[in-house]
N, C-alpha and C positions, 0 to 999 in steps of 0.2 A: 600591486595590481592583482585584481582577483581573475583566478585561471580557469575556475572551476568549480563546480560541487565536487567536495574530497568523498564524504560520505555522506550518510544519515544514521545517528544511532536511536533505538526505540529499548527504554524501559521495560521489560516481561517477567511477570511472576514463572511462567515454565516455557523453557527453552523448546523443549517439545514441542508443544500445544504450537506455541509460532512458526517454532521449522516449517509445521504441516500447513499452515495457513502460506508461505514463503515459497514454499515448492509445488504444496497442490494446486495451489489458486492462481500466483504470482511465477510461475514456472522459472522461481529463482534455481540457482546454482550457488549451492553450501561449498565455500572455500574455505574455512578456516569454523574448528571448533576447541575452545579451549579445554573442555572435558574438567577435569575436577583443579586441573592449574588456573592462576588467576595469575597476568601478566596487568590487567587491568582493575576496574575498581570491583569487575565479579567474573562470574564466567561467562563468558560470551560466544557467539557465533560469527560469521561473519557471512555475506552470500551478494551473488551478484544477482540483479535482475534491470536488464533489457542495460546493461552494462553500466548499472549504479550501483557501488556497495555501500550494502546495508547492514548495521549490525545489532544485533538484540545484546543485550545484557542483563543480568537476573536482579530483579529486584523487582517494589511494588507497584502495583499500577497505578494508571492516573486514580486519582480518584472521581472524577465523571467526566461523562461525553462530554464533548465538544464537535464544532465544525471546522477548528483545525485539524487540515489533514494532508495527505499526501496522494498525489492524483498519477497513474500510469495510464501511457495511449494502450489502447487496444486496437484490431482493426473491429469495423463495425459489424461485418457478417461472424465474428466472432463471441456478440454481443451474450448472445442468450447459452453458449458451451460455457463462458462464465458466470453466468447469474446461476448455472445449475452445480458449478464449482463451490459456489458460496452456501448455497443449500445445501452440498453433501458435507460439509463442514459444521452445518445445524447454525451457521453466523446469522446475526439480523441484518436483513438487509435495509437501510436506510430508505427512506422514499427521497426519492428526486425531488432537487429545488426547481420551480416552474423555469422555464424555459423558452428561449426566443428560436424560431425554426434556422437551421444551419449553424449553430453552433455546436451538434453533437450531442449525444446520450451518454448520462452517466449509471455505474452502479456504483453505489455507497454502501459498505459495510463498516464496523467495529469490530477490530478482535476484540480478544479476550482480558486484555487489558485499557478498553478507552478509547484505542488508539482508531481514529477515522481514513479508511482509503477507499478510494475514487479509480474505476478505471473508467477510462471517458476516452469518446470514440474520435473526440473532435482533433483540432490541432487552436493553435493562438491564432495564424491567420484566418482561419475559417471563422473563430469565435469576431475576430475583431472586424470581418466584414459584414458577419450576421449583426453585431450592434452599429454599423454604423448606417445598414437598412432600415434598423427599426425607428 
């Protein structure tokens, strides 16, 4: 029986470049950095955010976008201190997929390797009572 999400691990060409994306934008907490040991298949990070661990590991990136991604709540009067977070970063921010009213605002960015995240103001039941108005 499954208990849980354990983790999430994301491929990064520089450990760096993601920290900053993880703690400036994603107000992670770095728990674990392997430095030039490799206990795994490279060097890695490890960090929590909003009490999910997530870990980068060194290597190449995807080779192109996509709309798989990974989505965090935010609160929503918090919306626009983040979309200015993504900007001082210089990230693209994605444009929003059109949208049904009460299901929530999202912002979508790509790092620097591919990878697509979402932080979105809504919850599941909010979304699921907005579709079943419409």
């Amino acid at each position: 029986m499954i208990e849980g999400l354990s983790h999430i691990t994301l491929i990064v060409q520089d450990l760096e470049k993601t920290s900053a994306i993880f703690t400036k934008i994603l107000d992670a907490e770095e728990v674990y950095a392997s430095g030039e040991t490799q206990h795994s298949l490279s060097q890695e990070k490890f960090f929590l955010v909003g009490g999910i661990w997530i870990a980068i590991m060194q290597g190449p990136s995807l080779p192109i976008q996509s709309y798989n991604h990974i989505a965090f709540k935010i609160p929503h009067n918090e919306f626009d201190n983040y979309a200015k977070r993504i900007e001082a970063l210089n990230l693209h921010v994605r444009m929003d997929r059109n949208r049904i009213s009460g299901e929530g605002n999202s912002l979508y960015f790509h790092d620097y390797d591919n990878h697509l995240f979402e932080l979105h103001t809504g919850t599941l039941k909010e979304r699921l009572t907005a579709y079943a108005r419409d």
